[in-house]
C-alpha positions in Angstrom: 3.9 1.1 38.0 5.7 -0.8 40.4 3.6 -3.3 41.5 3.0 -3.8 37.9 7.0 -4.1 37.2 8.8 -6.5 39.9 11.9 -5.6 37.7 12.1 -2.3 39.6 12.6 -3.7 42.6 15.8 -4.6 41.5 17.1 -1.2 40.9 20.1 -1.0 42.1 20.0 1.9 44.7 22.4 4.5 44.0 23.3 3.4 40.7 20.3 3.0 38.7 17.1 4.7 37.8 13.7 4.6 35.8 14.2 7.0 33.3 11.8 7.9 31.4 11.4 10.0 27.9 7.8 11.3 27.3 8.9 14.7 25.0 6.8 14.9 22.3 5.0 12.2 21.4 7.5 10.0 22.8 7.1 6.7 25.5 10.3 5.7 25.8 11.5 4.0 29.7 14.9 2.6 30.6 16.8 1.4 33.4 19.7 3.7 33.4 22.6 4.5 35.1 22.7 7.1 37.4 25.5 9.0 35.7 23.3 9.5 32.5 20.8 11.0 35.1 23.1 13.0 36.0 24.0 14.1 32.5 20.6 14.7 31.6 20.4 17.2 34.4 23.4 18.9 33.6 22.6 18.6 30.0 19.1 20.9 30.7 20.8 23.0 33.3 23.4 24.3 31.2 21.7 24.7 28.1 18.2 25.7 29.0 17.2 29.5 27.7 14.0 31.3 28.1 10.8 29.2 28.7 10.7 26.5 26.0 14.3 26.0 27.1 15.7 26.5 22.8 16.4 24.2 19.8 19.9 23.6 21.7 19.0 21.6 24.3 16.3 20.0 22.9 18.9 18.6 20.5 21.0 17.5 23.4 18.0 15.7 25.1 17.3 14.1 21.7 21.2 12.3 22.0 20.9 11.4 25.2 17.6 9.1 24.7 19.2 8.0 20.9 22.4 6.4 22.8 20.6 5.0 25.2 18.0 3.5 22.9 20.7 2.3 21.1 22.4 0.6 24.5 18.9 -0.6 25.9 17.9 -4.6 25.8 14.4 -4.5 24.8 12.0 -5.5 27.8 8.1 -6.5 26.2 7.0 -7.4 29.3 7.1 -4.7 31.3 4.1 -3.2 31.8 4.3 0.9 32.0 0.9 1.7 32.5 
């Protein structure tokens, strides 16, 4: 994917990341900050229960990717096979 993507090279180390949303039948990528990594992590970790993890923190993935669809700029090019 990288070869495919020069923008990735340009990741920032340490402060950015591919993040990528495939729950469901979601294909959703972004270039995010680290921190909302981070909060992704901590959002699973502390709200994960039994296998399928619950309705809670499937809710709480769900906001995550919504604000950062709603912050992303819109990249056609990119190629993310």
């Amino acid at each position: 994917m990288a070869a495919n993507n020069p923008v990735l090279d340009r990741l920032k180390p340490d402060v950015e990341a591919l993040l990528v949303n495939r729950v469901g039948s979601a294909r959703e990528y972004f270039i995010a900050p680290i921190d909302a990594c981070y909060e992704l992590v901590g959002v699973i970790r502390q709200n994960w229960r039994g296998f399928s993890g619950g309705e809670t923190v499937w809710t709480e993935i769900k906001r995550i990717f919504v604000r950062l669809a709603g912050q992303a700029t819109p990249r056609p090019e990119l190629d993310y096979a």
